[in-house]
N, C-alpha and C positions, 0 to 999 in steps of 0.2 A: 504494500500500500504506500510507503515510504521512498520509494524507490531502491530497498535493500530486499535481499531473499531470504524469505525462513530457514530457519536452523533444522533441519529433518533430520541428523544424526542422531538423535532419541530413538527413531524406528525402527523395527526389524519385523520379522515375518511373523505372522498370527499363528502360534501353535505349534512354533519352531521350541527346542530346546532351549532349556536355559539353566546355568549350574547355579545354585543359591550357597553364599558362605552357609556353614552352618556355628550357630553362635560359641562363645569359646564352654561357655559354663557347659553346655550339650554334646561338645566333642570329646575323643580324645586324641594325645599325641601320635598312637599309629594308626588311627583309625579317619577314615574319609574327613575332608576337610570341607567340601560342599556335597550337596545333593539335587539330583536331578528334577527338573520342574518340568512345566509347560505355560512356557509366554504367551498371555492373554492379551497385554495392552499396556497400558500407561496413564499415570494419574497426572504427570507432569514430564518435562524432560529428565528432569532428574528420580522422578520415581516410579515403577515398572509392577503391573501386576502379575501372577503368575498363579497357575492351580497344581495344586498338588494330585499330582497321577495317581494315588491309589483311593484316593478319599474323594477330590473335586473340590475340594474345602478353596477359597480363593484367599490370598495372601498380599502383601505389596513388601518391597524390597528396596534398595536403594539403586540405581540405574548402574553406579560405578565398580559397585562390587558384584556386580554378577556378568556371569559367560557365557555369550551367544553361542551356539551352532545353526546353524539356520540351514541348513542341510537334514537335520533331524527332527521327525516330528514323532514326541513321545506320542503314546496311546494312553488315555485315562483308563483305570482299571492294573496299572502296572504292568499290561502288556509290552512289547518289542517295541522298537522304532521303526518309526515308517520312513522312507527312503524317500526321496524328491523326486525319486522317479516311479515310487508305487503311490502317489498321490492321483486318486481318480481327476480326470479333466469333470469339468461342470459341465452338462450337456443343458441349455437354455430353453426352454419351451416356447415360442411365443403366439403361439396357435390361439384366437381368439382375444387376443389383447387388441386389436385394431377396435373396434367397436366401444371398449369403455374409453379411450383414449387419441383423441385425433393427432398428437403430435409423435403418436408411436410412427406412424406412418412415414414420418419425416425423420425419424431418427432410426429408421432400423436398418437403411445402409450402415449407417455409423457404425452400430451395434457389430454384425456381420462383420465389417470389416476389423475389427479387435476380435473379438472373436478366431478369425482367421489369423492372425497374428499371434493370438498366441499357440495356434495348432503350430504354426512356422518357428515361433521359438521354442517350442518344448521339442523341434526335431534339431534344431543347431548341434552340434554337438560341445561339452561343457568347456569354456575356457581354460586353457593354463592359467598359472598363478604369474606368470612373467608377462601374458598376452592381458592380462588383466592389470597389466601396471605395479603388482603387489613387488 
């Protein structure tokens, strides 16, 4: 609005992993030093909600002490990790939205075309870490 760009480094993927410290009075020395979550959202840039996979109990965290993987998506129930590439694509219905909505009409090239786009990048094949600048 100012003529600067928002700060989006706060986000990461909906349902992606995330490792939470876990507190010092609750650990111990040779025992795990965080525990595995699932990243919900954010209450702020600096603070991050997250569900705990066996329960779904929702939590909040501090943004700077926790670890992305965004590559894994826990399962609630304490099941496995789901894989970015065993993630179902959305398949969109739009069959009969014309009729409650006259500007579907005009927007559903649009649609279709992201749609299509992202059939085309889920076939790219994944980046190197050097090809990605890292």
């Amino acid at each position: 609005m100012h003529g600067k760009e928002p700060n989006i480094s706060h986000l990461r993927k909906f349902g992606c992993a995330v490792y939470i410290p876990i507190p010092p009075p609750q650990r111990t020395a040779m025992g795990a030093q965080q525990k595995l979550r699932v990243y919900v959202g954010f209450e702020s840039p600096s603070i991050i909600k997250y569900l705990e996979p066996t329960t779904g109990d929702l939590h909040k965290a501090r943004f700077a002490d926790s670890i992305f993987n965004e590559e894994h998506f826990p399962a609630l129930g304490g099941g496995k990790y789901i894989s970015r590439d065993e993630c179902r694509e959305i398949n969109w219905e739009t069959t009969g939205i014309h009729a409650i909505d006259i500007r579907t009409r005009e927007t559903e090239q649009e649609v279709q075309n992201i749609i299509d786009l992202q059939r085309i990048t889920n076939q790219l094949p994944e980046a190197s870490p050097t090809q990605r600048g890292l």
